[in-house]
VOGU-3710 file (C-alpha; in Angstrom, 3 decimals, decimal comma):
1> xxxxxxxxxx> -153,519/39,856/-68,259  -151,833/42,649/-70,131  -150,070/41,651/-73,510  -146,761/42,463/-74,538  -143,762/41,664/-76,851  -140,814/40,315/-75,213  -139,336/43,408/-75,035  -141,890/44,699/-73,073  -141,718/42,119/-70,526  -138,124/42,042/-70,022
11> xxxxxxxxxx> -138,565/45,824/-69,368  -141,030/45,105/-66,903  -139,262/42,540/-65,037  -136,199/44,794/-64,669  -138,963/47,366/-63,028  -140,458/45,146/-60,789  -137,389/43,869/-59,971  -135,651/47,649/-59,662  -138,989/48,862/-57,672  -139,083/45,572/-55,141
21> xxxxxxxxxx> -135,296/46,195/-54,641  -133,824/49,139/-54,132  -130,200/47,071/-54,632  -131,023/46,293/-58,296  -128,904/48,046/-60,641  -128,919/48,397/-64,123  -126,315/49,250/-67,058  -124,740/48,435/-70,046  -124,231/50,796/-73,329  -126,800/53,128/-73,951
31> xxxxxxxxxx> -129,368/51,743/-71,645  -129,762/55,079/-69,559  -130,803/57,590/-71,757  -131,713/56,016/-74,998  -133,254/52,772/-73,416  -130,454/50,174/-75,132  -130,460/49,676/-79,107  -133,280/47,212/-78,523  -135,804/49,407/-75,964  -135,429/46,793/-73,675
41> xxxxxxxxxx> -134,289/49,324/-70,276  -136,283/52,465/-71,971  -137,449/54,524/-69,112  -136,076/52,880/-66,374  -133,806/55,903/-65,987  -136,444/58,210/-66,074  -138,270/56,260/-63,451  -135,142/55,195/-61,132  -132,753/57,568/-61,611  -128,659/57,797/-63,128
51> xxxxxxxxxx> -127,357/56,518/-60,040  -129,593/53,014/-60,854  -129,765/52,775/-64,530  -126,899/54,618/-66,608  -124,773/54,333/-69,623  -120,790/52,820/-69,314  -118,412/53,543/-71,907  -117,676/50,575/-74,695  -116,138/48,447/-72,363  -117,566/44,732/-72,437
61> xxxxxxxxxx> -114,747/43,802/-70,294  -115,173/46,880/-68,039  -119,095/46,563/-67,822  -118,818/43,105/-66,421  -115,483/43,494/-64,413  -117,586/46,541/-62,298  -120,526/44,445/-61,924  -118,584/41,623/-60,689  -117,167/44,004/-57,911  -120,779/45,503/-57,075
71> xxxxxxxxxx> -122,539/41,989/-56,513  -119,298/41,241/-54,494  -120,131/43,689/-52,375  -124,047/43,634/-52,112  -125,776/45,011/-54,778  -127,813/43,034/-57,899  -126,827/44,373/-61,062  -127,960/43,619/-64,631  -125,718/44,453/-67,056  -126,686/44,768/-70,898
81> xxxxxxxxxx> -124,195/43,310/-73,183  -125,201/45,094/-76,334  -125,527/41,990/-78,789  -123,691/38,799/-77,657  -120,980/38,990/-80,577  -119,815/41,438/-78,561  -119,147/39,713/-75,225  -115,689/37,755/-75,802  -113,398/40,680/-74,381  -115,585/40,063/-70,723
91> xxxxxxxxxx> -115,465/35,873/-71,474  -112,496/36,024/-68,865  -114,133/38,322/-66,262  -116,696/36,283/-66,895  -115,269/32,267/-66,206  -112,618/33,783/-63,968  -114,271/35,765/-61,743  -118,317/35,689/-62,099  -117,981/31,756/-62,143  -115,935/31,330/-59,240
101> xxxxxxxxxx> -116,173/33,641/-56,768  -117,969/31,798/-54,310  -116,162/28,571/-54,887  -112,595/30,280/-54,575  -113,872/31,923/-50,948  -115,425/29,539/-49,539  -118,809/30,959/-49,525  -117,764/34,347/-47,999  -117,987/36,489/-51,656  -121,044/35,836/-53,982
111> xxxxxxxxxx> -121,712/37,275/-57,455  -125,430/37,969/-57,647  -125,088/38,896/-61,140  -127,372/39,141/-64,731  -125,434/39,690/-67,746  -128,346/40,091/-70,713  -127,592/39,641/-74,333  -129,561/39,781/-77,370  -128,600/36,004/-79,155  -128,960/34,505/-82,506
121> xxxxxxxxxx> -130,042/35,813/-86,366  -132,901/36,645/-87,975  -132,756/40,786/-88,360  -129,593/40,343/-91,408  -127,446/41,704/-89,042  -124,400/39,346/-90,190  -121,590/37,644/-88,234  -120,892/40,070/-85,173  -124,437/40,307/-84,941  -125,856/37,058/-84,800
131> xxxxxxxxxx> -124,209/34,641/-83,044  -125,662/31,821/-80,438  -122,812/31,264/-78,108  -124,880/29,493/-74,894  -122,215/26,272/-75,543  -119,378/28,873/-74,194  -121,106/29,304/-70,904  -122,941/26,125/-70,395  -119,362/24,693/-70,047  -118,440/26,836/-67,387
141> xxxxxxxxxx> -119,090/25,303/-63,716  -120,763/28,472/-61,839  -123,259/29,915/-64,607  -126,589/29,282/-64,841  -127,435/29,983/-68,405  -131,248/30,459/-69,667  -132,787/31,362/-72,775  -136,812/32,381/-72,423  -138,641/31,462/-76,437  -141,699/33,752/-75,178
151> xxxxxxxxxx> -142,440/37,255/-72,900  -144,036/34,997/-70,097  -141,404/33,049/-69,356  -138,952/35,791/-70,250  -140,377/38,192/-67,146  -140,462/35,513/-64,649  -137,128/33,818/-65,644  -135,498/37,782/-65,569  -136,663/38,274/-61,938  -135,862/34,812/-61,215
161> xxxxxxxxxx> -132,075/35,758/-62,466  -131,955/38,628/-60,917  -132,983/37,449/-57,316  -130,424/34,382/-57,881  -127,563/34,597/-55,711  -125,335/33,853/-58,444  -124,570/34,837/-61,871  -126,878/33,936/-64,621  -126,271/34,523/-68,582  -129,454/35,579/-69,865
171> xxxxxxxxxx> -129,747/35,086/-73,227  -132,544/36,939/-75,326  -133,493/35,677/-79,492  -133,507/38,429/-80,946  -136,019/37,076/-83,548  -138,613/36,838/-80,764  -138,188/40,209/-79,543  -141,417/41,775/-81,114  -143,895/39,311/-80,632  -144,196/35,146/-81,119
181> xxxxxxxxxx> -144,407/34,209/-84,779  -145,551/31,126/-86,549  -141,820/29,516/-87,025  -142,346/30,092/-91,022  -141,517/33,499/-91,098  -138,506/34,611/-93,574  -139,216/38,394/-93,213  -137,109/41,187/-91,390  -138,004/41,794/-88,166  -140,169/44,799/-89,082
191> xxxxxxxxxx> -142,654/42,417/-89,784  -143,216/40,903/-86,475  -145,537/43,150/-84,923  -148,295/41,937/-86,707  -148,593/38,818/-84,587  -150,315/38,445/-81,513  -147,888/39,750/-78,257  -147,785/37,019/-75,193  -150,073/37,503/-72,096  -148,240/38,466/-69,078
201> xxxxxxxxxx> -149,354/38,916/-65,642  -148,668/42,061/-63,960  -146,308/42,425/-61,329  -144,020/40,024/-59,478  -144,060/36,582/-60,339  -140,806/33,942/-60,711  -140,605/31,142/-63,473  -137,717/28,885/-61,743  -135,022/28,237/-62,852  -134,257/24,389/-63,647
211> xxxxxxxxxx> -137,622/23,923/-64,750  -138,438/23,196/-68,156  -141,920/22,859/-69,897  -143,609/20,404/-72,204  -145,357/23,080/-74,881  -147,000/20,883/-77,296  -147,488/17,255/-76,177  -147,024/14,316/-78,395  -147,030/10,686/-78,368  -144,212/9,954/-81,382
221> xxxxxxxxxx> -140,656/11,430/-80,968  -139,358/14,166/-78,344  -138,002/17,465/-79,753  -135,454/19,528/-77,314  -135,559/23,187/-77,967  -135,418/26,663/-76,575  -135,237/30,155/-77,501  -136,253/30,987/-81,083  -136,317/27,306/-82,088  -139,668/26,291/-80,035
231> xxxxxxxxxx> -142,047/28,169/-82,406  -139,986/26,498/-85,251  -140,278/22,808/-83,823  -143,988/24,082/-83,375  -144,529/24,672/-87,339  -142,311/21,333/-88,088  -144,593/19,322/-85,952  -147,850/21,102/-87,445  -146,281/21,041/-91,168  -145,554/17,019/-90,733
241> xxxxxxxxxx> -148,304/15,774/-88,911  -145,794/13,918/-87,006  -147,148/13,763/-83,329  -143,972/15,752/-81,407  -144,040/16,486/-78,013  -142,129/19,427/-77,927  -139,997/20,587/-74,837  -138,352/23,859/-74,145  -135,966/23,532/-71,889  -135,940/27,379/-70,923
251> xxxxxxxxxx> -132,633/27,123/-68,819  -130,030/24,993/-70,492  -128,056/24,935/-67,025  -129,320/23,876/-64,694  -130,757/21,624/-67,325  -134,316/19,572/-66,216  -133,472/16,572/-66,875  -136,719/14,630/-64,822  -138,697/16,379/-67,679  -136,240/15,449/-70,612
261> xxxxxxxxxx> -135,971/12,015/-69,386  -139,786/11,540/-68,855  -140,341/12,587/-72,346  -137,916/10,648/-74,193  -139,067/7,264/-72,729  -142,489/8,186/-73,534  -141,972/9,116/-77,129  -138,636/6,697/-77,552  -137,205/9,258/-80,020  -135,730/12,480/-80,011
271> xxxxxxxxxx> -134,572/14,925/-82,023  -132,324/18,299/-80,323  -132,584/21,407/-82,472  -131,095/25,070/-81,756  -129,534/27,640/-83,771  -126,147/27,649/-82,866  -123,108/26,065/-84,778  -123,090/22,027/-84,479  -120,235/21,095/-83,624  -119,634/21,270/-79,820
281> xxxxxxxxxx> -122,871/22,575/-79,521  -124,986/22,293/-76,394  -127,694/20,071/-78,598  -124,348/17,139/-78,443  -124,714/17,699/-74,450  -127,920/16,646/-74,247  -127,856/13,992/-77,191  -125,921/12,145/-74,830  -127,606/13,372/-71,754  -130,588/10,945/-73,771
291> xxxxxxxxxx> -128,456/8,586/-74,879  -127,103/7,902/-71,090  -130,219/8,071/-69,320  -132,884/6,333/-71,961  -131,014/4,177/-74,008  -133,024/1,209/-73,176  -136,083/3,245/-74,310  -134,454/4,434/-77,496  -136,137/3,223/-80,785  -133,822/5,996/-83,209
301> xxxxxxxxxx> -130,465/7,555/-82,735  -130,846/10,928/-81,500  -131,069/13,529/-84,296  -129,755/16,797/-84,100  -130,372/20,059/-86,160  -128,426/23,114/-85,743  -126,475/25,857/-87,978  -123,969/25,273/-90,269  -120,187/24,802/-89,170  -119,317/28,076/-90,411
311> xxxxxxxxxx> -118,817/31,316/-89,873  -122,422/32,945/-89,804  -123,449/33,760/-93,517  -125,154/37,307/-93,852  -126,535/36,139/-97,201  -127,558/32,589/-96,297  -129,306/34,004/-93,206  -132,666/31,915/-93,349  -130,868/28,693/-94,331  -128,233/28,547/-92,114
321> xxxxxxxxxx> -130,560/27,970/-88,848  -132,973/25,275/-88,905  -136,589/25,820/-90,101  -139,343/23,781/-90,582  -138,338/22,066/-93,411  -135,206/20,831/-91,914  -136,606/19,345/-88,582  -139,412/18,133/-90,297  -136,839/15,757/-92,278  -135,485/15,040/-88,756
331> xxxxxxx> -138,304/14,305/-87,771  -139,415/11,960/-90,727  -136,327/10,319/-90,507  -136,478/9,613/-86,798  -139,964/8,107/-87,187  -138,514/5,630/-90,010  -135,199/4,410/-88,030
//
């Protein structure tokens, strides 16, 4: 199988997608010509033309409003929020519209929509460039919300979202962009390329949506992750010696919770970790997701590690999200309880 950086495969699942479909549009700012800030649409134009891949003015609200319309009316775009800071002025089109189109006509309208957006820290790009706002949309009734932690799952969950009759928030770590790293890394993202890219298979192919996926499996405590925070469960888990079954839930809604479940009963302890902001995170969602459904098999309280309740701290970058360290004490401290 070819390899490639998640970038690469989130390219190439908007090409198979664009080349199986002629219906699949994409857009955002700057994807057309210059290929997005990332790379992640470069050449698409090239290969499919303006009138399938172009550049909107700085309109988050405007990008998303149009898109709404076109998947009203029968086409599949996927729309490029530049960096998810920057998607509050479209929140309304968004829970308003998106959401509840097919609810508010009975079935007759649906919104076959992908909004991508480039999530979460790591590249020092401070507070309107690093925020993890999945809670925001995981509330909403109507979204599906998924975040892929490697460039397998992020081509086949892409193509998945894109042939999903509904709208899907796609969110994409930006710290995981240029390859998988070992979870210790403290090192601008220039650095990444030296690890090895994921294998990929060519073509079409679907992960679904719904499904998540045990990655490392362990007899001792559960961890629930996704995104960036996978590969740093990984390193906590090999750091500790602790025996964690890892899961990465790769869509947080619909959320799997057979596999969750399963898991936790197993281990009878579980720790939730993700980047975002604590407080009315979605890591309290499925605390008591566990609590409700495997109390009984509970041996610890549910632990949770997340980012500080503040606003994000440029200089404080690499301590404000977990890393190893801090869910390896959560992890200690669950097998102890």
């Amino acid at each position: 199988m070819p390899r490639m950086s998640m970038i690469e495969a989130i390219r190439d699942a908007m090409d198979v997608a664009m080349g199986r479909d002629d219906d699949v549009v994409v857009f955002g700012e700057d994807v057309g010509y210059f290929g997005g800030v990332f790379r992640c649409t470069q050449g698409l134009q090239q290969k499919y033309g303006k009138h399938r891949c172009f550049d909107t003015p700085i309109s988050e609200l405007g990008i998303v409003g149009t898109a709404i319309g076109m998947g009203a009316y029968g086409l599949k775009p996927c729309v490029e929020v530049q960096f998810a800071d920057y998607v509050y002025p479209a929140y309304d089109q968004i829970v308003s519209e998106a959401a509840r189109l097919r609810y508010r006509s009975n079935g007759q309208f649906t919104c076959p929509l992908v909004i991508r957006m480039p999530t979460g820290g790591g590249i020092f790009g401070g507070q309107t460039h690093s925020q993890s706002p999945e809670a925001l949309f995981t509330h909403v009734a109507g979204l599906k919300t998924v975040v892929p932690s490697n460039p397998l799952d992020a081509k086949g969950l892409l193509i998945a979202a894109i042939e999903d009759p509904d709208p899907v928030i796609f969110l994409e770590p930006k710290r995981l962009y240029n390859g998988p790293f070992d979870g210790h890394h403290d090192r601008p993202v220039t650095a990444w390329s030296k690890h090895p890219l994921g294998e990929v298979p060519a073509g079409h192919y679907t992960v679904p949506l719904g499904k998540a996926e045990v990655r490392r499996a362990g007899a001792d405590v559960t961890v629930l992750a996704y995104g960036t925070m996978v590969h740093v469960a990984e390193a906590a888990a090999a750091d500790t010696g602790i025996d964690a079954e890892i899961v990465d839930l790769r869509t947080l809604v619909p959320y799997d919770l057979d596999t969750i479940a399963a898991s936790v009963r197993k281990t009878g302890r579980c720790v939730v970790v993700h980047e975002a902001t604590l407080t009315s995170g979605f890591g309290a969602e499925l605390s008591a997701l566990v609590q409700e459904t495997c109390f009984y098999h509970l041996e610890a309280p549910v632990g949770r590690v997340a980012g500080w309740d503040t606003p994000y701290p440029h200089a404080q970058e690499w301590d404000y999200f977990p890393g190893p360290a801090r869910v390896g004490r959560a992890l200690a401290e669950a097998m102890e309880a």
